[in-house]
C-alpha positions as CSV (number, residue, x, y, z in Angstrom):
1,X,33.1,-39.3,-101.1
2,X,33.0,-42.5,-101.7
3,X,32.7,-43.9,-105.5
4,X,29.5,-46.0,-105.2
5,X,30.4,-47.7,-108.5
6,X,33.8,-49.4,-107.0
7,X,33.2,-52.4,-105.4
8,X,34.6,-52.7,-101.9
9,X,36.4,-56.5,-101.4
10,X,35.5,-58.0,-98.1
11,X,38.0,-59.1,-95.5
12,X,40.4,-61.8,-96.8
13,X,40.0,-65.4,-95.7
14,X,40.9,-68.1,-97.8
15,X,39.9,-71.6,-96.6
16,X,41.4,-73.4,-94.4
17,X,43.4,-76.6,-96.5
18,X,45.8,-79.6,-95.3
19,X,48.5,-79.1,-98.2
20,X,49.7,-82.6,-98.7
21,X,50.5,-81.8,-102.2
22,X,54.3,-81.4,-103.5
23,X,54.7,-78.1,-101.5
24,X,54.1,-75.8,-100.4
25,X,53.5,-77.7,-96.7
26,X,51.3,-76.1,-93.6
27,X,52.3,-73.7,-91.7
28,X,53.4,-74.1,-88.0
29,X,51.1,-71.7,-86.0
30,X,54.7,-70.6,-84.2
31,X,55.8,-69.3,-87.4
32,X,52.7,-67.6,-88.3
33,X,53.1,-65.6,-84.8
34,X,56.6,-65.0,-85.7
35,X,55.8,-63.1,-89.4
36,X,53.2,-61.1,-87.1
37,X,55.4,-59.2,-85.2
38,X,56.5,-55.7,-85.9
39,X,58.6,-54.8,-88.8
40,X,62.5,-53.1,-88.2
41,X,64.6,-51.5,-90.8
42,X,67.2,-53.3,-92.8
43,X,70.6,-52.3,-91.1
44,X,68.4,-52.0,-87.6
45,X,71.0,-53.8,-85.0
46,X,68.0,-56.4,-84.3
47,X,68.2,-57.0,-87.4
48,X,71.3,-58.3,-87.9
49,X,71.0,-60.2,-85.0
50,X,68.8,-61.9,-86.1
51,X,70.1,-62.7,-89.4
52,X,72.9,-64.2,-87.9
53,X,71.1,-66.6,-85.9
54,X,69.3,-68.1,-89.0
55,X,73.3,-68.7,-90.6
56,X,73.7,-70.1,-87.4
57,X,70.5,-72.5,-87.7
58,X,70.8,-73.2,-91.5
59,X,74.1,-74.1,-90.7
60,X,73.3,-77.0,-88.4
61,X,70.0,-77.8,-90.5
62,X,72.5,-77.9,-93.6
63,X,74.8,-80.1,-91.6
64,X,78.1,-77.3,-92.9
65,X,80.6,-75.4,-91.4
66,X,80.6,-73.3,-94.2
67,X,80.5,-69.5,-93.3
68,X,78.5,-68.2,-96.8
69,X,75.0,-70.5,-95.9
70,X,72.2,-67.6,-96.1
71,X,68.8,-67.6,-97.2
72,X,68.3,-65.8,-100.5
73,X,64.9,-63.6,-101.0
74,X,63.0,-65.4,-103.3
75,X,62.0,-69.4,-104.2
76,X,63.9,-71.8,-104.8
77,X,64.1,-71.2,-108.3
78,X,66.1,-68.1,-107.0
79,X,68.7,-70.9,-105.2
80,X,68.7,-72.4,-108.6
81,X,69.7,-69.5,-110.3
82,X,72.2,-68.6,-108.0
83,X,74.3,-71.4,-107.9
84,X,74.4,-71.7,-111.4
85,X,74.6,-68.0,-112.6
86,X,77.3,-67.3,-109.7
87,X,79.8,-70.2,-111.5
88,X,78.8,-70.2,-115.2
89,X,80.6,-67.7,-117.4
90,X,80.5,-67.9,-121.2
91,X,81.5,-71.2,-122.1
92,X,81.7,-72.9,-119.2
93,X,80.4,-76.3,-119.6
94,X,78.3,-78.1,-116.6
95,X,77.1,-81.6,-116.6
96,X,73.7,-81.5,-115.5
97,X,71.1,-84.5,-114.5
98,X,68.5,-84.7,-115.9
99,X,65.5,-87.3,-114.8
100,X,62.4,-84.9,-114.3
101,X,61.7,-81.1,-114.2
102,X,63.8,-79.4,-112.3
103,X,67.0,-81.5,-113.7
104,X,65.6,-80.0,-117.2
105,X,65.3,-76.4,-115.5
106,X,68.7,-76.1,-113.9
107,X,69.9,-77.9,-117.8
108,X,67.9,-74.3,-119.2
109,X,69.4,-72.6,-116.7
110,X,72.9,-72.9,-117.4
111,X,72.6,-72.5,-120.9
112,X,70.8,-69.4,-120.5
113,X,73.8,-67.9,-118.3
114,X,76.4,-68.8,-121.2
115,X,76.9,-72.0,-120.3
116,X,77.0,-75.3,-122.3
117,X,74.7,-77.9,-120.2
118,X,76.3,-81.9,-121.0
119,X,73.0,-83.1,-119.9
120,X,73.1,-86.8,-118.3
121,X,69.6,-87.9,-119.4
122,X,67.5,-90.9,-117.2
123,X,63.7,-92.5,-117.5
124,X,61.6,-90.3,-115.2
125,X,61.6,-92.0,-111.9
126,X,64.9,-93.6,-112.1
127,X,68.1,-92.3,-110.3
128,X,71.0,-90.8,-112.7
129,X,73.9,-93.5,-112.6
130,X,77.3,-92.4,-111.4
131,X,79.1,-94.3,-114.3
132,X,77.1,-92.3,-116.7
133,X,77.9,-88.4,-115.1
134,X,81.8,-90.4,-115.0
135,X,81.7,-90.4,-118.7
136,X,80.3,-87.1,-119.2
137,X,83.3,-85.6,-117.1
138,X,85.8,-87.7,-118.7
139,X,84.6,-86.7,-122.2
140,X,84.1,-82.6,-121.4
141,X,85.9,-80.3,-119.5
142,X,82.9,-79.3,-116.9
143,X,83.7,-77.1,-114.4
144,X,80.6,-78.2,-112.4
145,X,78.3,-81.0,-111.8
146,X,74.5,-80.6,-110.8
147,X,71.9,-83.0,-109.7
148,X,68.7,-82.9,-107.8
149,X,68.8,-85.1,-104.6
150,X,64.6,-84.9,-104.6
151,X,63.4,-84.8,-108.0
152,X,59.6,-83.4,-106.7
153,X,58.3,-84.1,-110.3
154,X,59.1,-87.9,-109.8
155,X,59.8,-88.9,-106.4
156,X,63.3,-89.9,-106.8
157,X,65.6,-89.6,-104.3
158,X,68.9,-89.5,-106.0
159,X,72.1,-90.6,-103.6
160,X,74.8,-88.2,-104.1
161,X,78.0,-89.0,-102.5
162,X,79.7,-91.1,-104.6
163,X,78.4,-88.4,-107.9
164,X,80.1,-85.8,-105.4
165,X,83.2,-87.9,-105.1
166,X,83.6,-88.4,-109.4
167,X,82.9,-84.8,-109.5
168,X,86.3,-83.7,-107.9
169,X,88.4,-86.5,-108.8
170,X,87.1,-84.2,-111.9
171,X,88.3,-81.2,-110.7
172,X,84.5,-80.1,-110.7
173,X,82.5,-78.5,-108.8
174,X,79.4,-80.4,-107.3
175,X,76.2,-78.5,-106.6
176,X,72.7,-80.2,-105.4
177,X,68.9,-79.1,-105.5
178,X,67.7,-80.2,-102.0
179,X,64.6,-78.1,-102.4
180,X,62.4,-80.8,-101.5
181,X,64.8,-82.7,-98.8
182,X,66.3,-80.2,-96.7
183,X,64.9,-81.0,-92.9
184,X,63.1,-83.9,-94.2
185,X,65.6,-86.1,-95.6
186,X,69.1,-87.3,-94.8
187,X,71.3,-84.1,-96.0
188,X,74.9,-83.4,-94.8
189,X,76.3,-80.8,-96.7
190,X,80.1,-81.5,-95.7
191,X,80.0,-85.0,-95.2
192,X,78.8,-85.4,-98.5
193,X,80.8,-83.8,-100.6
194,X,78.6,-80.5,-101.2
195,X,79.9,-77.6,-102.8
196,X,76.9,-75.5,-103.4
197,X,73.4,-76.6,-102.2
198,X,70.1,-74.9,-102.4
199,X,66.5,-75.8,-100.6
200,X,63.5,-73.6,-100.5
201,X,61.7,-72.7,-97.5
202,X,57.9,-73.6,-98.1
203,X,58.5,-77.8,-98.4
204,X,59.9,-79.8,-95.3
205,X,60.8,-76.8,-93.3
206,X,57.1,-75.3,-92.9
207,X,57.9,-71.7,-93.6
208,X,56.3,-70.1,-96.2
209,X,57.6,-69.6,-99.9
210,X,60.1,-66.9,-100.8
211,X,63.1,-67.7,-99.4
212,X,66.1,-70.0,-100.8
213,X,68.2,-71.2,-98.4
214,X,71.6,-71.4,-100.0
215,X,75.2,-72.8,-98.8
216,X,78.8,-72.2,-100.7
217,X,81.5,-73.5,-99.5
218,X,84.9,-71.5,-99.7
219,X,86.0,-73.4,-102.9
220,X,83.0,-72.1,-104.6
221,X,83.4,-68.5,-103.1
222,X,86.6,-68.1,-104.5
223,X,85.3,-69.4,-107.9
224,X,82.8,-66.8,-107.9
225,X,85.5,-64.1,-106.4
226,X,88.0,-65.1,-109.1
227,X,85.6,-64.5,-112.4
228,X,86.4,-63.2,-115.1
229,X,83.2,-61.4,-115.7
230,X,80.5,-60.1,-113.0
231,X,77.8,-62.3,-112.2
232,X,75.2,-61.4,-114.7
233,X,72.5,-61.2,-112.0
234,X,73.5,-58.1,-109.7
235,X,70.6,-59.3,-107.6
236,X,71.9,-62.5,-106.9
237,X,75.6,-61.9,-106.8
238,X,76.9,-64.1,-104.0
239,X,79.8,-61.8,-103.7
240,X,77.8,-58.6,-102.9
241,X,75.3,-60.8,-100.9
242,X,78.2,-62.1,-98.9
243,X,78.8,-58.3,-97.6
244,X,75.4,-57.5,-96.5
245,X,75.1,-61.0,-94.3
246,X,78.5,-61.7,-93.0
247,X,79.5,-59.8,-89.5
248,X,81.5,-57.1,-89.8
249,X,80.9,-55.8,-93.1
250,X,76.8,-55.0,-93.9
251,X,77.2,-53.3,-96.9
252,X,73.3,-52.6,-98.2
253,X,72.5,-54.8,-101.0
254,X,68.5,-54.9,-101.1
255,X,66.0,-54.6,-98.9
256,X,64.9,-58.0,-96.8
257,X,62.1,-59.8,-96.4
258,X,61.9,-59.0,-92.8
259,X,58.6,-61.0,-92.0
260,X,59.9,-64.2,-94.0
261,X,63.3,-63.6,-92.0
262,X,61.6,-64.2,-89.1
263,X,59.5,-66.7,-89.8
264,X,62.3,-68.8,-91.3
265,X,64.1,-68.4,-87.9
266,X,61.2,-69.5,-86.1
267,X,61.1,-72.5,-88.2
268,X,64.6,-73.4,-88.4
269,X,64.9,-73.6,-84.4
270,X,61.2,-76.0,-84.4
271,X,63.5,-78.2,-86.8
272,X,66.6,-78.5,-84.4
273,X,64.2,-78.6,-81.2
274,X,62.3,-81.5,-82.8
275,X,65.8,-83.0,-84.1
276,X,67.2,-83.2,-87.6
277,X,67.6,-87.4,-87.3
278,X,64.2,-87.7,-85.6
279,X,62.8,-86.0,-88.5
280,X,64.7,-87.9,-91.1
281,X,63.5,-91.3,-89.3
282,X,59.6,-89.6,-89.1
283,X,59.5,-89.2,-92.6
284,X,60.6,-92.4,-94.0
285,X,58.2,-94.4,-91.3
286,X,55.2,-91.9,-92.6
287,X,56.1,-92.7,-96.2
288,X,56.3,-96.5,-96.0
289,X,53.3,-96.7,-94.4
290,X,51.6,-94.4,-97.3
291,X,53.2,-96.6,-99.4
292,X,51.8,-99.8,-97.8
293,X,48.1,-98.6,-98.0
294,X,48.6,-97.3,-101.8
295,X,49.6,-100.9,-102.9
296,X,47.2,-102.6,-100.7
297,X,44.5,-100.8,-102.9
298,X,46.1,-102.3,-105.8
299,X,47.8,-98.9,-106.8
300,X,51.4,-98.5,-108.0
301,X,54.4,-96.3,-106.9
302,X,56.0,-94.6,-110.2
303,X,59.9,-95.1,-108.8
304,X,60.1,-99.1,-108.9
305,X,62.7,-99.3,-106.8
306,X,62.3,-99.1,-102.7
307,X,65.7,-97.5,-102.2
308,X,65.1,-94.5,-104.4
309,X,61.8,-93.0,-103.5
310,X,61.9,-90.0,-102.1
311,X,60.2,-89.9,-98.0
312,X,58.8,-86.5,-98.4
313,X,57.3,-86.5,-102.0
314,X,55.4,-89.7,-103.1
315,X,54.5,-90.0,-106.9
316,X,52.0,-92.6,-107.4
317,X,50.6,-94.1,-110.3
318,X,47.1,-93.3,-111.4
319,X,45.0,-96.0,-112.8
320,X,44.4,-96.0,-116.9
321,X,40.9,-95.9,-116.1
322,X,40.6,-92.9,-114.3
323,X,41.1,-89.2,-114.6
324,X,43.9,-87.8,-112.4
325,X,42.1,-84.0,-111.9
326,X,38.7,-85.7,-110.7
327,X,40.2,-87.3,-108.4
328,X,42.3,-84.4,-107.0
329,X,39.4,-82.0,-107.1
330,X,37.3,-84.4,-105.1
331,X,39.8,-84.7,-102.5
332,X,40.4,-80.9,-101.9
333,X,35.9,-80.2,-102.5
334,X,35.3,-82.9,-99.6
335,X,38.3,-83.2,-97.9
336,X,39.9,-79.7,-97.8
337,X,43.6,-81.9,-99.1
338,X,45.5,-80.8,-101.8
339,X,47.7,-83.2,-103.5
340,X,49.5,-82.8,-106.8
341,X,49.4,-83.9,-110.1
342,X,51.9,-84.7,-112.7
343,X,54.3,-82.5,-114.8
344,X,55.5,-82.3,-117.9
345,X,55.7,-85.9,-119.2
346,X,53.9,-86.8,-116.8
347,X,50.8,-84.8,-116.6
348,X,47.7,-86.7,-115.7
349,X,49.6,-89.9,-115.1
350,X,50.7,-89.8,-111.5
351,X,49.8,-88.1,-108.3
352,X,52.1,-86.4,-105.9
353,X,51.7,-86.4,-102.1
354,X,53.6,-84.9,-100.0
355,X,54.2,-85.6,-96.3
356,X,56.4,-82.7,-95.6
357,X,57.7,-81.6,-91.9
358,X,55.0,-81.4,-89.3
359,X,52.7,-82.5,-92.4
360,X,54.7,-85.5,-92.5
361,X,52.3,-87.5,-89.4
362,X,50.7,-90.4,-88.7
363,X,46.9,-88.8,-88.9
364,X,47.9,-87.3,-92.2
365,X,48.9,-90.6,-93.6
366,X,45.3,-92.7,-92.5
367,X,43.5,-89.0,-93.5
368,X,44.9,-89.0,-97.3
369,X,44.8,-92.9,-98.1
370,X,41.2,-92.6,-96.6
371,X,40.0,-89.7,-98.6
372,X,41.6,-91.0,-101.8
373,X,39.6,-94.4,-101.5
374,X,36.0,-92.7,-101.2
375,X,37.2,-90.6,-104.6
376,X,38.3,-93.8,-106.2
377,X,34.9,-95.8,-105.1
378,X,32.8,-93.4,-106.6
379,X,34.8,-93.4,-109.8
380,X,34.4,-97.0,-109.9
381,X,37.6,-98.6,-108.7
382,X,37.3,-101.1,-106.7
383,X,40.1,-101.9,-104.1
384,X,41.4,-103.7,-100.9
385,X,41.7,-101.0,-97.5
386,X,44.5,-98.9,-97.6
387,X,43.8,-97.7,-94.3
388,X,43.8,-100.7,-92.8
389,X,47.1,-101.4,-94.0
390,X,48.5,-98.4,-93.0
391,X,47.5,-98.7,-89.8
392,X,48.8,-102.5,-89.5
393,X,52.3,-100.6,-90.7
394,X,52.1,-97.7,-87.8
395,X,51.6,-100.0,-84.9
């Protein structure tokens, strides 16, 4: 019988939201009706099918010929932690750049594995210079360097091929966060110098959170062959990972997310349908024009310089006068659209909106600009139409 004091939840149905925010991004409904179908067992011969068409896809959405490019289970903290953990052993130092929060997390990061982090500090919202991770190598004996191509605290998008090129006239290593770039923003793995890169899959490729997608090229495999010590994480051990993906081996290592799997396939292949330079080109046009409308309302961007900011996250200023979470709850009460706030040092001073993958459109832009200036008015602020500019821009 049933305990009359328990209370019985209803059905779940959270509300429906346009997540313009940094991440994660809306679903596309092909995906959804992908992670619906039936489930399969781990070392099922489907299975591994499909597993090795997403190395396939990631491999063209990654822009690599390298044969370790998997997804791992878990965010993209997980990449994070595996492409630092997998290299680091006790002593090992790493130059690390550091310009926002995830710069200061894979700094944390490598000292927690052992690891002595030579951290390259810049202002938030400026790039890291080349010249300055140049000294650090020549002053150190770093077996690695690591930056973040799209700093999502700050909306920097760091260039990295000529960091990659110092790095091995180093004899280092170069690994890059592309959590908030990959199939957004211009990324080629090989032709850029990339020896370990990690995304995740909730931002610009519109799957949902919990899966890393990670690349190593074969340099970096034999690194993490050749250690002197195992990999402190058994879980994310690229070596034992490397058996349960790679044909002709599937040695169990842990159980899948089967569901994600196939959603991540499903939007992997709408990203090479739709084209990896279209998408590239959509973002930056969808940007500008945000960008246009927020400084026609007499609004700043936080990264100064055109160049660097980043197409998919855009980190704008918020006025002294008024308060960053009133603003943000009033777009998601009346509006249904999330956007982001600041961290760390930048808490309450900016706001973060992302136009991310099939979130990264044309209504989205005129939608946002329009529901930010009806919070603004009724704080007060008076302004200029972004829409209008936008609009100008998009023609």
């Amino acid at each position: 019988m049933l305990d009359q004091s328990v209370n019985v939840m209803d059905e779940l149905n959270p509300p429906e939201r346009i997540l313009l925010g940094p991440g994660p991004s809306n679903i596309h409904p092909k995906v959804l009706r992908a992670m619906s179908t039936g489930l399969i067992g781990y070392m099922d011969p489907y299975q591994f099918q499909i597993m090795d068409e997403i190395v396939d896809l990631l491999k063209d959405v990654f822009r690599t010929k390298n044969a370790m490019t998997v997804p791992i289970a878990g965010s993209g903290m997980a990449g994070m932690e595996a492409s630092i953990c997998n290299i680091v052993e006790r002593g090992d130092q790493v130059v690390v750049g550091v310009n926002g929060v995830f710069g200061q997390r894979l700094s944390e990061v490598v000292e927690r594995c052992g690891g002595k982090s030579i951290d390259v500090k810049e202002k938030w919202g400026n790039i890291i210079k080349s010249e300055d991770v140049s000294r650090a190598l020549s002053n150190s004996n770093a077996k690695a360097v690591a930056v973040v191509q799209a700093e999502t605290s700050t909306g920097v998008y760091q260039p990295v091929k000529q960091i990659a090129k110092i790095a091995h006239d180093h004899d280092a290593l170069f690994i890059l966060d592309a959590v908030t770039s990959l199939g957004g923003c211009e990324l080629r793995v090989d032709d850029f110098g990339i020896d370990i890169c990690y995304s995740g899959s909730q931002k610009c490729l519109n799957a949902p959170p919990g899966l890393a997608p990670i690349t190593f090229n074969e340099k970096a495999m034999q690194i993490v062959r050749n250690r002197k010590t195992k990999v402190q994480s058994f879980y994310l051990d690229m070596t034992l990972m490397e058996k349960y993906w790679m044909k002709g081996s599937r040695s169990y290592h842990h159980t899948p997310p089967t569901s994600l799997l196939f959603g991540l396939r499903e939007a992997l292949r709408l990203v090479l349908e739709e084209g990896l330079e279209n998408r590239w080109e959509k973002h930056k046009k969808n940007s500008e024009a945000l960008i246009k409308a927020v400084e026609a309302m007499g609004l700043e961007m936080l990264v100064s310089d055109q160049e660097y900011r980043l197409p998919s996250l855009n980190s704008v200023k918020c006025p002294s006068n008024v308060q960053d979470p009133e603003i943000r709850k009033s777009l998601l009460e009346n509006h249904h659209i999330e956007i982001g706030g600041g961290l760390g040092e930048l808490a309450g001073k900016i706001w973060r909106i992302g136009l991310m993958g099939l979130n990264s459109n044309q209504n989205n832009v005129i939608l946002v600009v329009g529901a930010l200036e009806q919070a603004l008015k009724r704080k007060g602020f008076h302004m200029k139409s972004g829409v209008g500019a936008a609009l100008e821009y998009l023609q």
